[in-house]
C-alpha atoms as one frame of an Amber mdcrd trajectory, in Angstrom:
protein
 143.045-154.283 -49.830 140.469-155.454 -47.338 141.691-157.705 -44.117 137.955
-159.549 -43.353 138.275-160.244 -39.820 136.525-163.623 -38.767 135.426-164.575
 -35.330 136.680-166.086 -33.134 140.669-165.912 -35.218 142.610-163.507 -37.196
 142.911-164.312 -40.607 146.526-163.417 -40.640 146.869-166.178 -37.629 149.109
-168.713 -38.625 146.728-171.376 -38.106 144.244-173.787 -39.335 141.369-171.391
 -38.858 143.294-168.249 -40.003 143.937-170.357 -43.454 140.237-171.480 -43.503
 139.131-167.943 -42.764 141.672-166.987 -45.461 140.807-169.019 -48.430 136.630
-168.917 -48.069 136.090-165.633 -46.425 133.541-166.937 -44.610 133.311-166.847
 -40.013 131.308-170.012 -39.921 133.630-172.068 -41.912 136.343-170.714 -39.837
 134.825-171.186 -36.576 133.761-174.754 -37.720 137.160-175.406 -38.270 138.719
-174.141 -35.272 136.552-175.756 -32.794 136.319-179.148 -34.616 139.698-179.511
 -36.262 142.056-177.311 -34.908 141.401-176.617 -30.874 140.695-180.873 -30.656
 143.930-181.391 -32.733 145.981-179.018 -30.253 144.426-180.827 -27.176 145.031
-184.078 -28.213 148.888-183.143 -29.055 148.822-181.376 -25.405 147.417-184.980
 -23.734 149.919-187.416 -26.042 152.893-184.793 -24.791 151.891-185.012 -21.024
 151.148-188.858 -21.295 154.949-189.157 -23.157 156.731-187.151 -20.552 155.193
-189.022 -17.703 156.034-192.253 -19.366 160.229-190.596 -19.838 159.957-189.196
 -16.428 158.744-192.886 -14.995 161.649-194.719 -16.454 164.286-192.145 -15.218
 162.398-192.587 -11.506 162.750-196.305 -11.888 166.658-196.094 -13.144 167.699
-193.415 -10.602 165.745-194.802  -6.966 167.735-198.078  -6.800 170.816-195.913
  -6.638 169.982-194.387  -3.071 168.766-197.686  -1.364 171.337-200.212  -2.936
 174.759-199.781  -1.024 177.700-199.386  -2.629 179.562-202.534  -0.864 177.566
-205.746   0.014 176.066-206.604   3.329 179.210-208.866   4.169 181.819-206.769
   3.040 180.396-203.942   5.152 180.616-207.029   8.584 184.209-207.263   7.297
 185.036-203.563   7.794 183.764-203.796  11.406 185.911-206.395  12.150 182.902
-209.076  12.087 183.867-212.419  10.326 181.363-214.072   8.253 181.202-217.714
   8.074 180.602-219.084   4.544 177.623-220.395   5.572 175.373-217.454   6.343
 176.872-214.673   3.916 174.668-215.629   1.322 171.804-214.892   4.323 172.953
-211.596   4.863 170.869-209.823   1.961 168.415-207.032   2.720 165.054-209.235
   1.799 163.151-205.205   1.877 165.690-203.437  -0.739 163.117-204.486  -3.673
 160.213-203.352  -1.400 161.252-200.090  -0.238 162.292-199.177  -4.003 159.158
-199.903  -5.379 157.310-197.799  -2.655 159.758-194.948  -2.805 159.646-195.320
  -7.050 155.438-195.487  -6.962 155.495-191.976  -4.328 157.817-190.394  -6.767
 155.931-191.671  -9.864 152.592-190.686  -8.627 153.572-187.153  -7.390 155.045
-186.665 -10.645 152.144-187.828 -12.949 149.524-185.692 -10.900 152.044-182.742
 -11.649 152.222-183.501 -14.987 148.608-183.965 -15.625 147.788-180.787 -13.756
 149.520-178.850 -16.229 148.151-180.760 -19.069 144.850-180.155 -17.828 145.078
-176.314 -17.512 146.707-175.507 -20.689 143.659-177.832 -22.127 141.358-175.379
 -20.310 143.363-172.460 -21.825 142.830-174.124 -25.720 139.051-174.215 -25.184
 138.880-170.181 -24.755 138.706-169.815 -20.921 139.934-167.446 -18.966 142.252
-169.639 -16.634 143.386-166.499 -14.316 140.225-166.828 -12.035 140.579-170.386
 -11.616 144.551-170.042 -10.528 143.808-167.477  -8.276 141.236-169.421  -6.508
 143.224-172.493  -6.592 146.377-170.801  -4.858 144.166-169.208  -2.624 142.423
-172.707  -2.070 146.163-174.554  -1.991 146.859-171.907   1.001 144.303-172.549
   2.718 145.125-176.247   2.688 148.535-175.907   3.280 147.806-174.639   6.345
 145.233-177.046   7.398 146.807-180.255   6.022 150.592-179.176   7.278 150.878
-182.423   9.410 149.906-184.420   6.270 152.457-182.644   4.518 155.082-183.350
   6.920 154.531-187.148   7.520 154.807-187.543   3.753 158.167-186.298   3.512
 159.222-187.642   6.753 158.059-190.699   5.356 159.811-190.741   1.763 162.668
-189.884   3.344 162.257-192.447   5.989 162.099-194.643   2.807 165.610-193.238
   1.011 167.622-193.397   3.773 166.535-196.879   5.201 165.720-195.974   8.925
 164.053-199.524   9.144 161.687-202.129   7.144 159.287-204.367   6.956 159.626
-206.927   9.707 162.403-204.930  11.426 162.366-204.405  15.314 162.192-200.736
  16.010 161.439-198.360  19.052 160.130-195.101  18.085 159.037-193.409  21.219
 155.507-194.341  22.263 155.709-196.919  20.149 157.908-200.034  19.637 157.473
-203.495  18.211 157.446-205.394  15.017 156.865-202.846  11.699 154.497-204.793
   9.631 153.783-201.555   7.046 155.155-198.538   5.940 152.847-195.777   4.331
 154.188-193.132   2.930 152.115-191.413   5.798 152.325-193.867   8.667 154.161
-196.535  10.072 152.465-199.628  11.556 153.857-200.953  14.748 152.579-204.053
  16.307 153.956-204.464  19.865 155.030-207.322  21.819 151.948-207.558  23.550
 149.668-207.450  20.281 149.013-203.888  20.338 148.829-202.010  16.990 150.381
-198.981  16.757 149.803-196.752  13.677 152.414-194.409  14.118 152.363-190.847
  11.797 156.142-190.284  10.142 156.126-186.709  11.442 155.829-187.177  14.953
 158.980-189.578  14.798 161.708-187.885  16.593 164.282-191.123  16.874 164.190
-194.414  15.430 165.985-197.080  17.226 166.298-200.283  14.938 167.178-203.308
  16.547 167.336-205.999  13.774 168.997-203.995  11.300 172.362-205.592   9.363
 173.035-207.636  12.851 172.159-207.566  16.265 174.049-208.845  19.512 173.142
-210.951  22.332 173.580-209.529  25.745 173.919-211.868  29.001 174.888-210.528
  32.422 175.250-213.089  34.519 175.513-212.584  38.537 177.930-214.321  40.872
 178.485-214.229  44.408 181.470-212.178  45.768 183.307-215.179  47.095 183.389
-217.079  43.715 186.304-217.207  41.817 185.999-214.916  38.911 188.387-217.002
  36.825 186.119-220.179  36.664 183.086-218.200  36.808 184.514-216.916  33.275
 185.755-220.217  32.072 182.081-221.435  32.908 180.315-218.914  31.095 182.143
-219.434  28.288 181.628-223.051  28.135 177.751-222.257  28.087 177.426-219.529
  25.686 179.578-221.677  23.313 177.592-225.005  23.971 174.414-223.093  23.114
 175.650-221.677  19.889 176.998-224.879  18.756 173.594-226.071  18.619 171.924
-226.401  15.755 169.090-224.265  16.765 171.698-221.207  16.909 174.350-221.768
  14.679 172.737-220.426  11.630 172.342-217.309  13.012 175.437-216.908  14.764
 177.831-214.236  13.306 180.789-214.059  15.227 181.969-216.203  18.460 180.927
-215.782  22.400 183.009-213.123  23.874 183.205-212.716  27.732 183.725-209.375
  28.621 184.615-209.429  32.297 182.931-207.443  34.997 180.261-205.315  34.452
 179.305-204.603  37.762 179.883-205.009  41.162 176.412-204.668  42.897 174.428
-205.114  46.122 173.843-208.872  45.313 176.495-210.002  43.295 179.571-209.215
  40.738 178.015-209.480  37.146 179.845-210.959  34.277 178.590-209.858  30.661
 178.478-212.094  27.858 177.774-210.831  24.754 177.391-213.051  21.094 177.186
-210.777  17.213 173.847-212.711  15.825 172.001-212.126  13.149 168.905-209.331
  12.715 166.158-210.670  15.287 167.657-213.930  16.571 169.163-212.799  19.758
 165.906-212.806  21.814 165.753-216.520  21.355 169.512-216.876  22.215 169.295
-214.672  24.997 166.465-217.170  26.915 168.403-220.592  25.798 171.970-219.097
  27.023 170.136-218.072  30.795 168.635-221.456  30.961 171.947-222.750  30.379
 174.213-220.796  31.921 172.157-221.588  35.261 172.535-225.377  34.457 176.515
-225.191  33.774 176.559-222.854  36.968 174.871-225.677  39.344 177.062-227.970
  37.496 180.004-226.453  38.436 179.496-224.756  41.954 179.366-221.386  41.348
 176.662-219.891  43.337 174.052-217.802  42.080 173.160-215.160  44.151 169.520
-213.645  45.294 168.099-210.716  46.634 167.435-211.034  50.028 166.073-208.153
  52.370 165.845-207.829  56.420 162.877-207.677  58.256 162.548-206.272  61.597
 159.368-206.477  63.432 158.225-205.127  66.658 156.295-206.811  69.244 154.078
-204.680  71.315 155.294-204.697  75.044 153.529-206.576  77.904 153.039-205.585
  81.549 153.864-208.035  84.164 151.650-208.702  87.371 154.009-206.599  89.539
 153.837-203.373  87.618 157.011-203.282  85.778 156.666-202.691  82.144 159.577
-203.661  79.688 159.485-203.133  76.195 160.753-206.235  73.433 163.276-205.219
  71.427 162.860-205.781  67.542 163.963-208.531  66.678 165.547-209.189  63.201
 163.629-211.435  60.534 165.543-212.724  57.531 163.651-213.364  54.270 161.235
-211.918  51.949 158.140-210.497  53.005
């Protein structure tokens, strides 16, 4: 028996061209139908399985990323367990407005990463269906990935710093951070940088990499700090009583009370200092409101001070001059001693 060998495919091949080359005997027919029914057929199945296991791969991306940036307990249950009543009227204002944004940009980093992966591998067993030797072309492209591996390694680094930046909520959109160099309002988040606009206007466009510490300061709730100076004679008691008045005057307002979380609480004494004792004053707010509060409980707690005698003290510093001495007609020379000069120079 004679095995006719046809180019391009065995005949024994268990495949469309081997059967072709089989039945007719003949290396054109065969080759016909390998390249135009048989290699096509193969790619197309190799595209419709990479475009179907992206697709699977999406959905399980979009089912699994809400799990690591949704908490398990709700924003006021979480208060709670610090000890931080809620009033009824701001729990339903104590959702994270970002969760929905920083899923979808942690689900499209995953999903993207993913479909070039997929596609990649799609493409070179394509490559390897149309007859080409493939070996050359991976060895170039690990020696090319290498070589950019070590040239892009800070890219590299504020990607992943980023996404997981992203998983483990550091901070948001519109939250208040300081990250080093840089602090302000974040009004984006790349999966490569952060941008930072400061409280003077500046921009700051801030790579994830180089973050060493993030301190958010409008993130779940925030307090309001107020240290208040009083001379040493005043009586600490009223001075208290006073303060308290203020701080609860204020957020009884109704330019505060929204955002207030939990009541004034004096503290005591902070300090004693060189000018004064200072009280401390501090109010639970919510995320980004206690700026405002902070400025409206100084105005007032000056007002309600005057109000109620209790002195406010002030730097003051002592100034001695000297006067350059003076010879009288006789001969004697005596020298003026310095004389103290109160008040700021």
């Amino acid at each position: 028996m004679i095995r006719t060998v046809v180019t391009g495919c065995d005949p024994d091949e268990d495949s469309w061209c081997g059967w072709v080359g089989r039945k007719t005997g003949n290396d054109t027919l065969a080759d016909v139908a390998d390249w135009f029914f048989a290699r096509p057929a193969k790619i197309v199945l190799i595209l419709l399985v990479a475009w179907i296991l992206r697709r699977i791969i999406r959905r399980i991306i979009r089912r699994w990323v809400p799990r690591l940036y949704e908490p398990h307990e709700p924003a006021r249950e979480r208060l709670e367990r610090l000890g931080i009543n809620v009033p009824d009227i701001i729990a339903a204002e104590l959702t994270d407005p970002r969760r929905h944004a920083r899923g979808e940009s942690i689900t499209a980093a995953l999903s993207s990463t993913v479909g070039v992966a997929v596609w990649v591998i799609a493409l070179l067993m394509v490559l390897g269906v149309t007859g080409l030797d493939i070996a050359p072309l991976l060895a170039g492209a690990g020696v090319a990935g290498v070589a950019l591996g070590f040239g892009a390694q800070s890219i590299v680094r504020d990607c992943l710093a980023g996404l997981f930046m992203l998983i483990e909520d550091q901070y948001g959109i519109g939250d208040v951070v300081d990250l080093g160099e840089a602090s302000g309002v974040v009004e984006q988040i790349h999966l490569r940088t952060t941008v930072v606009r400061g409280s003077d206007g500046t921009v700051w466009h801030v790579p994830n990499g180089v973050v060493q510490r993030v301190g958010n300061k409008s993130q779940l709730w925030s307090v309001a700090v107020l240290d208040a100076n009083v001379a040493y004679r005043t009586d600490l008691t009223r001075a208290r009583e006073l303060l308290h008045q203020a701080a609860d005057e204020v957020c009884a307002s109704d330019q505060f009370r929204a955002s207030v979380i939990d009541a004034p609480e004096v503290l005591g004494v902070e300090s004693l200092g060189v000018d004064g004792v200072t009280l401390r004053l501090i109010v639970k707010v919510q995320p980004g409101t206690q700026w405002a509060l902070q400025r409206a409980l100084r105005e007032h707690v000056k007002e309600v001070f005057d109000a109620g005698g209790i002195e406010i003290p002030f730097p003051q510093r002592t100034v001695w001059t000297r006067v350059a001495p003076t010879a009288p007609a006789g001969g004697d020379s005596t020298a003026t001693a310095p004389e103290p000069t109160d008040g700021a120079t």
